[in-house]
ZASE-797948 format. One record per residue (C-alpha): x, y, z. Coordinates in steps of 0.1 Angstrom, whole numbers. Layout:
BEGIN
R     X     Y     Z
R     X     Y     Z
...
This chain:
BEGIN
R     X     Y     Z
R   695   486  -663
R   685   482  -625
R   680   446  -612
R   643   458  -608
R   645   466  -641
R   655   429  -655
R   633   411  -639
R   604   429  -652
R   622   421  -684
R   626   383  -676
R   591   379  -664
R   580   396  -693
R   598   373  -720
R   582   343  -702
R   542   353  -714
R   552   345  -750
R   563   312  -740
R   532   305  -715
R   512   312  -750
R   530   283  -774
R   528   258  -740
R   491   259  -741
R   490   251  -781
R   516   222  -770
R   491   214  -743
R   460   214  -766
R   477   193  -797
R   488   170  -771
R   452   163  -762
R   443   159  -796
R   468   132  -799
R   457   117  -772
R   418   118  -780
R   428   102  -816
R   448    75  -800
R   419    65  -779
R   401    66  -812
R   426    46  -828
R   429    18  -797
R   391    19  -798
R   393     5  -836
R   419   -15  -830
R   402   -38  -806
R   371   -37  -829
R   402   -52  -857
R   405   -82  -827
R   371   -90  -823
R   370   -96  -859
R   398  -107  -879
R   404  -139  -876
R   443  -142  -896
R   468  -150  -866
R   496  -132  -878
R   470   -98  -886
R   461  -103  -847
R   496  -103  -834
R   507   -74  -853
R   477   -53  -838
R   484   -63  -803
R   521   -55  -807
R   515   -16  -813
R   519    -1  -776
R   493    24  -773
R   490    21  -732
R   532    33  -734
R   525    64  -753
R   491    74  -734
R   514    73  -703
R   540    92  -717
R   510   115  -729
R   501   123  -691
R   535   131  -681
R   546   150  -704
R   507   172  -701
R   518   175  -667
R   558   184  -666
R   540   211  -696
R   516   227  -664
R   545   231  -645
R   564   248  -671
R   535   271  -681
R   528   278  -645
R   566   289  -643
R   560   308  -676
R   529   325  -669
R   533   337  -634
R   541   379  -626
R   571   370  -605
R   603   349  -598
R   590   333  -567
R   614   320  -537
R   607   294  -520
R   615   292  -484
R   614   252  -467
R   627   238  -436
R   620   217  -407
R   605   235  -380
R   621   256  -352
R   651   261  -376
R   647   302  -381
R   621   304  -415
R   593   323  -399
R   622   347  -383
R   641   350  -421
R   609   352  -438
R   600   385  -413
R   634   398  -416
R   629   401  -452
R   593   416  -456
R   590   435  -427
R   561   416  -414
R   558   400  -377
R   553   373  -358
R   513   386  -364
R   514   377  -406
R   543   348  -400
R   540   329  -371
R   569   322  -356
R   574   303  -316
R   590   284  -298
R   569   256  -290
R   546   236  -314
R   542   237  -350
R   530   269  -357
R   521   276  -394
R   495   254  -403
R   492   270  -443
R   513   279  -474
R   512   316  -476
R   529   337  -507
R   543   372  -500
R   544   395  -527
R   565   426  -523
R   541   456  -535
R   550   493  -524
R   522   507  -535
R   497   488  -511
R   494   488  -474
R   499   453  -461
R   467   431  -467
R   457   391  -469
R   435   372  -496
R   426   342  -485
R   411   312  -504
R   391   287  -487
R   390   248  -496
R   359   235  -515
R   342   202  -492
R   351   186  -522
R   388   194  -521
R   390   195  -480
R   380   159  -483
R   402   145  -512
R   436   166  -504
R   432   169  -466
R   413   139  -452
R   414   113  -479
R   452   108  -473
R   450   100  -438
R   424    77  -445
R   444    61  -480
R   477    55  -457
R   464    46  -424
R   442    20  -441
R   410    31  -427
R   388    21  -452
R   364    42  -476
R   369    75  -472
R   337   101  -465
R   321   110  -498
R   304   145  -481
R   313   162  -457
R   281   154  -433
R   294   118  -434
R   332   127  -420
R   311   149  -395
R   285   125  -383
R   300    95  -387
R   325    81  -358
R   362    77  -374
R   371    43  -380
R   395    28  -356
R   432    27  -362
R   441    -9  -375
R   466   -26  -350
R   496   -23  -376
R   497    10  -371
R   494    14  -335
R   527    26  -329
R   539    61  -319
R   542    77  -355
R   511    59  -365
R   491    71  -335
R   504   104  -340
R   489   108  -372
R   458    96  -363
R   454   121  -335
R   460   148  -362
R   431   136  -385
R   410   130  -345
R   419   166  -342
R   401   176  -377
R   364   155  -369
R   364   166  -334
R   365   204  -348
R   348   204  -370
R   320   227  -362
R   348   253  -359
R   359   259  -395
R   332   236  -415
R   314   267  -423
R   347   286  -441
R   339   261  -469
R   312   282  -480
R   329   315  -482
R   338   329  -516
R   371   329  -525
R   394   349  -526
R   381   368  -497
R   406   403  -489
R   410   405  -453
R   431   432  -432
R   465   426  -417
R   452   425  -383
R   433   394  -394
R   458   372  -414
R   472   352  -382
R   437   341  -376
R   440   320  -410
R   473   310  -413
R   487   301  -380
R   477   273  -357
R   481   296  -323
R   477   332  -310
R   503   352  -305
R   503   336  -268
R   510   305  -280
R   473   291  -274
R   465   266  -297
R   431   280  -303
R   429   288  -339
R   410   261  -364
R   405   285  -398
R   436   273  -411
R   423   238  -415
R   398   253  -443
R   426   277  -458
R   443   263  -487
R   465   292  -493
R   469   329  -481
R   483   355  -502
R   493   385  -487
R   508   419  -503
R   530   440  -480
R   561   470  -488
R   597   448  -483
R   623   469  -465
R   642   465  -499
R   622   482  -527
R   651   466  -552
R   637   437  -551
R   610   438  -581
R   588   413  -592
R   594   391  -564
R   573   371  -538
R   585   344  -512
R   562   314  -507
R   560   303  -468
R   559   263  -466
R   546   255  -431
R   577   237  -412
R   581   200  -414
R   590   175  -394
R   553   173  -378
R   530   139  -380
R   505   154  -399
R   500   137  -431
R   500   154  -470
R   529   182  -458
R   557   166  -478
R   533   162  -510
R   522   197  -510
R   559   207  -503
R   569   190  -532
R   537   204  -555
R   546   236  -550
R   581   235  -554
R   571   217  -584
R   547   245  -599
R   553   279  -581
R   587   284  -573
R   620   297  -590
R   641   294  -568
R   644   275  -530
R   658   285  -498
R   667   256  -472
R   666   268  -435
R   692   255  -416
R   697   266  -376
R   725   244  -361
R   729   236  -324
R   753   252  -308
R   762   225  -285
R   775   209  -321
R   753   197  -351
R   758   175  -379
R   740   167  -413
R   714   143  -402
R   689   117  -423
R   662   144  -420
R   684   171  -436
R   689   145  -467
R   654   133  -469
R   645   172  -469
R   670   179  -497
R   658   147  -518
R   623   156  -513
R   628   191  -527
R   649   177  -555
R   623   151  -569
R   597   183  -575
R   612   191  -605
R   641   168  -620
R   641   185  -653
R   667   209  -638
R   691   205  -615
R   682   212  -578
R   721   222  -577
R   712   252  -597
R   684   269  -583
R   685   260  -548
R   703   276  -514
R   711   269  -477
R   706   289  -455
R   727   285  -421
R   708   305  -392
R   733   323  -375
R   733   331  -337
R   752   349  -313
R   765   342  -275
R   732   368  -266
R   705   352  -281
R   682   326  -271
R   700   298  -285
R   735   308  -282
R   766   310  -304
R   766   285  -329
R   794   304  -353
R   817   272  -350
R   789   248  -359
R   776   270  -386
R   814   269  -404
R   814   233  -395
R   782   221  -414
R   796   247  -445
R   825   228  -447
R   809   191  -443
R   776   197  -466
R   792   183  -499
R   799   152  -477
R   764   146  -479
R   760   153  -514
R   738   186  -509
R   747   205  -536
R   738   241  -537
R   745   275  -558
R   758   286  -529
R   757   278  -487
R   754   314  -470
R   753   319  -431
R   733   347  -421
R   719   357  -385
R   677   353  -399
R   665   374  -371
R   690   406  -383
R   671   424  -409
R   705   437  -423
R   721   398  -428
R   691   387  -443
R   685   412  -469
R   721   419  -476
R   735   384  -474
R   706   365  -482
R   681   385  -508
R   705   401  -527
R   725   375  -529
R   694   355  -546
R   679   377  -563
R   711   390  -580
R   716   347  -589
R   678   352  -607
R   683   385  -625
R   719   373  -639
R   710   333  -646
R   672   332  -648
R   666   328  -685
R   693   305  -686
R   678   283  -659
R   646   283  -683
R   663   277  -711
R   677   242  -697
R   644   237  -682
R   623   242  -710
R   649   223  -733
R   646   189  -710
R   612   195  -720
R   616   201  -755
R   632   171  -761
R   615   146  -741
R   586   160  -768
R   604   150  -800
R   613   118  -785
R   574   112  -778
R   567   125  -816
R   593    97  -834
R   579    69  -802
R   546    81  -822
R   558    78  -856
R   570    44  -843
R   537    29  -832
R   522    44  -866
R   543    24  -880
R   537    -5  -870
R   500     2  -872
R   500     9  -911
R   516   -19  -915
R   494   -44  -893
R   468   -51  -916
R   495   -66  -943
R   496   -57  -978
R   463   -54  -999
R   460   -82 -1024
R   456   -71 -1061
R   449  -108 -1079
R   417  -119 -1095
R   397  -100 -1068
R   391   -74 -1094
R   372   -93 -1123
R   357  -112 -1095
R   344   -83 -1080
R   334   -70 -1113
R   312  -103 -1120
R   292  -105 -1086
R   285   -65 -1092
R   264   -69 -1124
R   246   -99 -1108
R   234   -73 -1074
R   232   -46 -1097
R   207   -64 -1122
R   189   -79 -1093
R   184   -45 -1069
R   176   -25 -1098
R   151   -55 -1111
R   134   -55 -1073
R   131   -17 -1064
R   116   -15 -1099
R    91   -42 -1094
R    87   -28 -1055
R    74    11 -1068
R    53   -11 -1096
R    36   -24 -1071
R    31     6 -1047
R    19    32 -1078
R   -11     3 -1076
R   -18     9 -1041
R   -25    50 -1049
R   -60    51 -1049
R   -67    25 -1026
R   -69    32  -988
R   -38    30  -967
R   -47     1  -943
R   -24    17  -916
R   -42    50  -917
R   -73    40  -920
R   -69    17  -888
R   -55    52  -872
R   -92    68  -882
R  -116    49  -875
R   -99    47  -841
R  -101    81  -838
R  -137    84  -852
R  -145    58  -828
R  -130    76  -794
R  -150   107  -809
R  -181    89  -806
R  -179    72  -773
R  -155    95  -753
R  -174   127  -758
R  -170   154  -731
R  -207   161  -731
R  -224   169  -698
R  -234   136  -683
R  -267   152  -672
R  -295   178  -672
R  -283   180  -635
R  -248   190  -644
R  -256   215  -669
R  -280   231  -638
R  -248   235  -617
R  -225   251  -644
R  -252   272  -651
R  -252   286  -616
R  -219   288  -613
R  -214   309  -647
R  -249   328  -638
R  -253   321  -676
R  -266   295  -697
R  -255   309  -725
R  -216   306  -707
R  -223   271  -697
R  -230   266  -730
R  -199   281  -743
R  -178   267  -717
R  -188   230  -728
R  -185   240  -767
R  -149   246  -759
R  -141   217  -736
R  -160   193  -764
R  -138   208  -794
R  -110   206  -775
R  -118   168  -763
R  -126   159  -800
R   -94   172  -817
R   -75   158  -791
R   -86   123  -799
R   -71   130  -837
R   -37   134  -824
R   -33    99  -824
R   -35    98  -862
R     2   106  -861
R    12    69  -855
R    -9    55  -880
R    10    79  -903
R    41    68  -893
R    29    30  -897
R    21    37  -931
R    53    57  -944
R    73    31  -920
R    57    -3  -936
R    69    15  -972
R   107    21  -958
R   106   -14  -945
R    92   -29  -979
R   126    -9  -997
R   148   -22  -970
R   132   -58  -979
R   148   -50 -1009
R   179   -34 -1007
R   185   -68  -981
R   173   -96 -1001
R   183   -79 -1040
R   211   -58 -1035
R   225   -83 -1008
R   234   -51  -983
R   224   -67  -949
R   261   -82  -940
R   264   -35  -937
R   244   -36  -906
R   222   -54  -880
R   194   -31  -880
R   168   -41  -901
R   131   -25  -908
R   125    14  -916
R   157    20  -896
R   176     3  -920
R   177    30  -945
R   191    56  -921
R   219    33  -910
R   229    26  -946
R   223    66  -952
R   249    69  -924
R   273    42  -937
R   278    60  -968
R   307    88  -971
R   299   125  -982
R   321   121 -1009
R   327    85 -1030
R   338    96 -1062
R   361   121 -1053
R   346   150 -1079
R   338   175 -1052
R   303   169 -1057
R   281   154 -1024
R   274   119 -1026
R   244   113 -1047
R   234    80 -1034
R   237    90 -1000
R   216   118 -1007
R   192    94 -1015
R   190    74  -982
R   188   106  -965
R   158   117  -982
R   136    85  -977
R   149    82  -943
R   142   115  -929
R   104   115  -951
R    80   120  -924
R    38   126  -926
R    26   140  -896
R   -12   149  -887
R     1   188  -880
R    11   191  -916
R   -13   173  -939
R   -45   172  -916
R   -46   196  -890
R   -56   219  -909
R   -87   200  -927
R  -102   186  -888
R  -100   221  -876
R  -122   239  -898
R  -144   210  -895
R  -149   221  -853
R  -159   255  -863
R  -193   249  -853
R  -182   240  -814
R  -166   280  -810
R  -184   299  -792
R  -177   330  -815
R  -187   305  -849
R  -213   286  -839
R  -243   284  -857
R  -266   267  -834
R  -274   296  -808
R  -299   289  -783
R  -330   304  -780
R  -339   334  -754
R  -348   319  -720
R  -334   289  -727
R  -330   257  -704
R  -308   227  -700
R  -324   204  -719
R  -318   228  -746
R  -281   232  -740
R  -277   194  -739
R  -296   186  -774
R  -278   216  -790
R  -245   203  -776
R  -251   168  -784
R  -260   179  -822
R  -233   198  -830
R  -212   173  -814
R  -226   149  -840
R  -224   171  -869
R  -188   178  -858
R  -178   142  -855
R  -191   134  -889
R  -178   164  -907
R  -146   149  -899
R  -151   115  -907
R  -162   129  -944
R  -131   148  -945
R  -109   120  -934
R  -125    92  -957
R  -112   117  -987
R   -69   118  -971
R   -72    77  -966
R   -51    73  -997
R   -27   104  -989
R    -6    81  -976
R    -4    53 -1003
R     3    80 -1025
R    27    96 -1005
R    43    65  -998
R    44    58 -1039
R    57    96 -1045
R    88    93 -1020
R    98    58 -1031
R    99    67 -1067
R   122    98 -1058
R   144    72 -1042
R   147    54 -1069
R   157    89 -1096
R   182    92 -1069
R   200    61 -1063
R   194    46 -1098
R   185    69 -1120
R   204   100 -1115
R   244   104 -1133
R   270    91 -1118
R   251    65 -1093
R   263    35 -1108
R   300    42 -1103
R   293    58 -1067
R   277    20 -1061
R   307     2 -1076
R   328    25 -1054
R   308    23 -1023
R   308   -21 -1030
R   340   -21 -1034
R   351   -11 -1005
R   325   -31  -983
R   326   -67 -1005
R   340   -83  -974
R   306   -78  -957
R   283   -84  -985
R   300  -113 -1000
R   324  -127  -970
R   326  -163  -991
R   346  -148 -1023
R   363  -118 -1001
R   390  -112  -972
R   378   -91  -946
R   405   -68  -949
R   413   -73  -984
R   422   -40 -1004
R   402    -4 -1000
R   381   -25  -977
R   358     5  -954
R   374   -17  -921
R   412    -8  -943
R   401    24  -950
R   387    35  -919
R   415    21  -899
R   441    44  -921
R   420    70  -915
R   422    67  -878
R   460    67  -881
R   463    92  -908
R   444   116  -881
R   474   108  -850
R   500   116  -877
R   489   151  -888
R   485   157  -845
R   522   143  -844
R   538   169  -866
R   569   179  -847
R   566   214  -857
R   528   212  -833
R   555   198  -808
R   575   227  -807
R   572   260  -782
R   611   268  -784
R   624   285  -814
């Protein structure tokens, strides 16, 4: 099998694993979102209970611990799927500037100083770019841009977070308009001042790359036109680029000299060691998240060299991006070799020197290789092979180890879990079984003879009240009636009618027109009948609730009270309280008073419409005569008007007890559901049970046993302790 051939194979065997991450990822969340559930309920427990010892055993459970643990482990688990999921082993390639990494990185693709800028002079490379090796392509760039959003929070909200400048700009027109604050005087020193002229250099500049934010991204661009976005100067050396400020990464597909390779890119850090500020943590994100392996860049002087503090700071930065495995094992130095013709001299002593002494520092390495960067030959036969034969051979094993530190940080947070649900069932104490069961038994006839007793003497009372008008509605009517008679929409003159009429050309359109605008105006003004229905049907729900509070002694359930009452106990009820299969029949009760509406649209509508017949224009039965006048439009207008007005008042006066009877009809349901049907009176004891603390707090503990509070709180754990199965914890076989 060629090497190309394995790593296809690696890259391959990682999708699977990508896959079960994500399931991790999502159950993890679902943990989460039940603990917040769960810490939720228990502070509701606080508010309440009042036992000491109950109190103390709530606060002990550590939910903040595991919600951190939560976090980290989500985020070590997008690290590992972005290794998993990616189409290549990526290389990494870091090192302070001016050490040889633009020089190695052409060596090995075959691009120049155009793609990978490379000088002498100041920082050159102002963005990450990621070089995939593709024969099939010509060499081409995809850029893609930052969002103002993310320009401001990853490249101008650090500067303003660590020079302590105050509030950062919330849009970009404030950062633009807005004068930059001054540096404070603590940090008027050279570094400080440095990095301030860096974020000086971004507001005074603006105007020269704010409009790359609104580009789509990516956007393909041409290889001609992929300095202009990732380097800071022309080939010239003129520092008269700005794109790359907007650029948050550049991709960019070329043919390497060794078509060997495979599946591999190499990822471009821009050199450190410059003031700007945010380099080291994107360094250390992308080591983190996108790379397989890292190459350090190493030139050393050859007037003599040694391993300095910057070379261990670089080394240590690199190795905190990802301490689940071992920088040792996935990372390299490279020492740039160069001879007695070049540039910089012969460094071969100094090169052998720093081999010999790097273990001193405690770099350690796979391997320390000296290669001359700028010889296309070294760096692709000392350095590429060399690196990706180390992928192709220990690769999966690497991920093995990798994904194992992760495995098993997992089933530590599942039994720290367990642990908390521990203590959690157990907070609440033991239920008490003494007399609380003949007690309970006692106080249930008493409710249950007096709720029964009071909804019975409630529908007595309301089948009374059926042929008598409802007072609510009939309030609603005559309203109505009343609007009908003094708002009319009638023409408020002879004069007026004149000026329709000329405008229409038409008496007989005038007319029309106004028949339409009066039937319209009248049934309007019955629209409003809808809230006297609702008064009505809402008095009735109130009078049950009345009941249900004072006789069945339920208000200690809720704090609502009136017509809303019933939908909050409707709510309070569970679907299932007998445990037979079968939906809860008192709850199905509730439901059905509470959601009983009347409206006008369903029960009168109808009836007032038929009754304005007489004002349509194609239905009217008052026509006026040939050559008629205005005065003759008004008084027909003004009659049918009236004969309009009444019919409806006639057909109203026969609905006003609708709504008493309606009122009777759905209470009396209520009742064949909640007392008369099978079953109810064992769904109540059930249902009372469980909520005695509430309804009789003087002969009951709060959280005394199958209490809803005890229940519900189990309930809440029960659903972090299915989440917390270790085999919903597990992506490695």
């Amino acid at each position: 099998m060629s090497r190309t051939e394995r790593i296809a194979k690696i890259i391959a065997k990682r999708q699977p694993l990508a896959k079960k991450i994500t399931e991790v990822e999502e159950n993890l969340n679902s943990i989460s979102y039940a603990l917040h559930y769960l810490e939720d309920y228990r502070n509701q427990l606080l508010a309440t209970v009042e036992d000491i010892s109950i109190s103390g055993k709530l606060q002990a459970i550590d939910f903040a611990k595991i919600q951190l643990s939560l976090v980290a482990e989500l985020e070590a688990l997008s690290k590992l799927k972005a290794r998993f999921s990616r189409n290549t082993l990526n290389i990494g390639v870091i090192g302070r500037a001016r050490q040889g990494k633009s020089r190695l990185l052409q060596s090995l693709t075959k691009l120049t100083a155009a793609e990978i800028p490379d000088g002498s002079g100041e920082h050159c490379t102002g963005v990450r770019s990621t070089i995939y090796h593709n024969p099939a392509f010509e060499t081409y760039g995809e850029v893609t841009f930052h969002t103002e959003r993310s320009f401001l929070d990853e490249v101008i909200a650090p500067y303003y977070e660590q020079l302590k400048l105050g509030a950062k700009p919330i849009t970009l027109g404030e950062f633009a308009t807005q004068p930059l604050p001054s540096l404070p005087s603590n940090f008027a020193g050279a570094e400080g001042g440095a990095k301030y002229e860096h974020l000086r250099g971004y507001h005074k500049n603006i105007d020269k790359y704010r409009h790359l934010f609104r580009e789509i991204s990516p956007r393909r661009i041409s290889r001609d036109e992929i300095r202009a976005y990732v380097a800071q100067d022309n080939l010239e050396g003129e520092r008269i680029y700005f794109n790359y400020v907007a650029v948050k990464d550049v991709k960019i597909v070329c043919k390497f000299p060794n078509d060997d390779v495979g599946q591999i890119a190499l990822v471009d850090l821009p050199g450190l060691g410059d003031t700007g500020i945010g380099d080291e943590e994107r360094m250390v994100k992308t080591i983190g998240q996108e790379v397989d392996a890292v190459l350090f860049v190493r030139m050393p002087k050859p007037s003599g060299d040694f391993w300095g503090d910057v070379d261990v700071k670089l080394y240590d930065t690199a190795r905190s991006a990802l301490t689940d495995l071992p920088i040792e094992q996935w990372s390299f130095m490279v020492l740039n070799r160069t001879d007695r013709g070049s540039n910089y001299g012969d460094n071969a002593s100094n090169c052998e020197r720093l081999t010999q002494s790097i273990t001193d520092k405690h770099i350690k390495l796979v391997e320390c290789i000296t290669a001359n960067c700028a010889d296309p030959d070294e760096a692709n036969n000392k350095v590429l092979d060399r690196v990706v034969d180390y992928l192709a051979t220990e690769i999966t094993s690497l991920d093995k180890k990798y994904a194992s530190s992760c495995q098993e940080r997992l089933e530590q947070l599942q039994s720290a879990i367990d642990a908390e649900l521990d203590k959690a069932k157990n907070a609440l104490g033991q239920p008490i079984q003494s007399a609380e069961t003949s007690r309970f038994e006692v106080l249930f006839k008493q409710l249950w003879e007096q709720l029964t007793t009071g909804l019975e003497i409630l529908l007595k009372e309301l089948s009374k009240q059926i042929d008598k008008h409802d007072r609510d509605f009939k309030e609603a009517v005559e309203a109505a009636i009343k609007a009908c008679y003094e708002d009319t929409k009638l023409p408020s003159s002879i004069e007026g009618i004149e000026v329709r009429r000329n405008v229409s050309n038409s008496y007989e359109t005038a007319y029309n027109e106004y028949l339409n605008e009066i039937r319209a105006h009248i049934s309007k003004h019955f629209l409003t009948l809808d809230e006297g229905l609702k008064n009505s049907l809402n008095r009735v729900k109130s009078q049950v609730a009345q009941v249900l509070i004072e006789k069945g002694n339920l208000g200690g359930l809720t704090e609502v009270r009136g017509a809303d009452f019933v939908q909050a106990i409707a709510k309070l009820l569970p679907d299932d309280l007998i445990g037979d299969g079968q939906p809860c029949r008192i709850k199905f009760g509730f439901q059905i008073l509470a959601e009983f509406e009347l409206s006008y649209r369903g029960m009168i509508q109808h009836r007032i419409r038929k009754c304005l017949n007489d004002l349509s224009p194609d239905t009217k039965t008052l026509k006026l005569p040939p050559n008629p006048n205005a005065q003759q439009v008004m008084s027909n207008l003004k009659a049918l008007h009236g004969e309009a007005v009444y019919q409806c008042e006639t057909a109203l006066d026969e609905l006003l007890c609708e709504p008493s009877q309606a009122g009777f009809a759905i209470v009396e349901e209520f009742l064949d559901r909640v007392l008369r049907a099978d079953e109810v009176e064992i769904e109540w004891r059930i249902f009372l049970r469980e909520e005695r603390a509430a309804i009789w707090p003087d002969e009951f503990e709060l959280l005394g046993e199958r209490t809803r509070l005890r229940r519900e709180w189990l309930e809440a754990i029960e659903k972090v302790a299915i989440a917390n199965q270790l085999d919903s914890m597990k992506f490695l076989n």
